[in-house]
C-alpha positions, 0 to 999 in steps of 0.5 A: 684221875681223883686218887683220894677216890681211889684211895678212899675206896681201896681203903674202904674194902680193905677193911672190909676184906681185912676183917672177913679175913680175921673171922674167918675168911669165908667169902660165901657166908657174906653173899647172898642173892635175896639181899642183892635183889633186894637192895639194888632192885629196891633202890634203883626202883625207888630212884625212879619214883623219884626222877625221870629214866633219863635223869637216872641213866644220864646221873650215874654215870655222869656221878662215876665220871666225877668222883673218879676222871673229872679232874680238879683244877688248880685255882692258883695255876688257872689265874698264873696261866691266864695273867701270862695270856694277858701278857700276850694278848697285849704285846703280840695282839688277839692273833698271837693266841691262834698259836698258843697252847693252853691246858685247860679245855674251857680256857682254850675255848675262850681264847679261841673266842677271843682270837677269833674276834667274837665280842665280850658279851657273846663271850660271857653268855655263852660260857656262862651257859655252857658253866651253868649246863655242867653244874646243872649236870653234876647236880644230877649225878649228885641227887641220884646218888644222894637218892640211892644212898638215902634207899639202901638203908632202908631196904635192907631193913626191909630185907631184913624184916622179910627174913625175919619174918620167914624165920618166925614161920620156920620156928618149928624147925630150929636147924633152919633159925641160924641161916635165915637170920644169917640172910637177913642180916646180910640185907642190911649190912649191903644197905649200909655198905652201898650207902656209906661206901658208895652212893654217899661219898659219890654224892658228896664228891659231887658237890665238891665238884661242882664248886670247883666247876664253879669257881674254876669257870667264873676264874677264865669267864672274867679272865677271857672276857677281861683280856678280850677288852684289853685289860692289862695283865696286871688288872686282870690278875689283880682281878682273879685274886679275890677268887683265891684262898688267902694261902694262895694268894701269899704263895703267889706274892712269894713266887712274884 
């Protein structure tokens, strides 16, 4: 579970609430069904002019997944972790990684490659598929979400002129000018809503994902197919350092 997604969120529609609440607290002056229609059906219709049903179907969720389940790897943890698989590949052999208890599931997969005896190169091409096939993944999710962040604005400016245009044909009644403009207002303010609280944090969180798929991937492939040619644990940590922060990296020269 991300917390700083659902801390961001949380604090999101506090405000929100918090200030509805100042001015007064009425709930029901802030929903209306004209603008909900309008900027979910819009978008959403406006999102599929731009990608195939499947994309769309596969991308949404796929962008919920990442800002809220998918969690971040430790870069420094993968490379402490996989120096001491190092370490047992090369006193114990290929065959003592069978037993052994690895926390991350791509990690786990390469050393079951390595254990099972599969060379480096089938090792290497198809882990870097299976890296390449998430990030293409997260991609999606990310241009779904960036596509409906980019929609909503503007059709509750839409919305807006719509109402707009229904109050100038009501002039002759001034009773009727508050409440229309009222709804008119309210179709922009769920564009930006949905926007900005939303559909643009999700992308960007996306992207946040995806480079640390990246890096985090490219970490156990060079590690797993390193140790599957007998590296020592040394070489192979000395290796994955440049993929760490110099922080990192000084905190690991501490801890050793």
């Amino acid at each position: 579970m991300d917390i700083a997604t659902i801390l961001g969120l949380a604090g999101a529609v506090v405000t929100i609430v918090t200030l509805i609440m100042i001015d007064g607290g009425n709930f029901a002056q802030y929903f209306d069904k004209h603008a909900v229609i309008i900027i979910f059906g819009g978008s959403f219709a406006a999102t599929l002019l731009r990608y195939p049903l499947p994309v769309v179907l596969h991308g949404i969720p796929m962008g919920f997944k990442a800002a809220l389940a998918m969690p971040m790897v430790s870069h420094r943890d993968l490379v402490e972790e996989i120096a001491k698989i190092a370490d047992v590949a090369r006193k114990q052999g290929p065959n003592a990684l069978e037993k052994l208890e690895v926390s991350d599931p791509t990690l786990a997969q390469g050393v079951r490659y390595i254990a099972d005896g599969y060379d480096a190169e089938f090792i290497r091409t198809t882990m870097e598929t299976e890296k390449d096939n998430v990030y293409v993944q997260l991609d999606e999710a990310q241009k779904i979400y960036r596509s409906i962040g980019d929609c909503a604005p503007a059709f509750g400016m839409i919305g807006t002129l719509l109402g707009m245009v229904n109050m100038f044909a009501n002039m002759t009644d001034p009773s009727k000018l508050g409440p229309i403009m009222a709804m008119a207002l309210i179709a922009t303010l769920y564009g930006a809503v949905v926007a900005n609280m939303v559909c643009m944090p999700i992308a960007d969180k996306c992207h946040v994902k995806m480079v640390e798929e990246d890096i985090a991937r490219s970490i156990i492939i060079d590690g797993v197919v390193q140790i599957r040619n007998q590296k020592s644990p040394q070489i192979v940590k000395e290796m994955l350092l440049a993929y760490l922060t110099p922080h990192d990296r000084n905190e690991l020269a501490e801890a050793a």
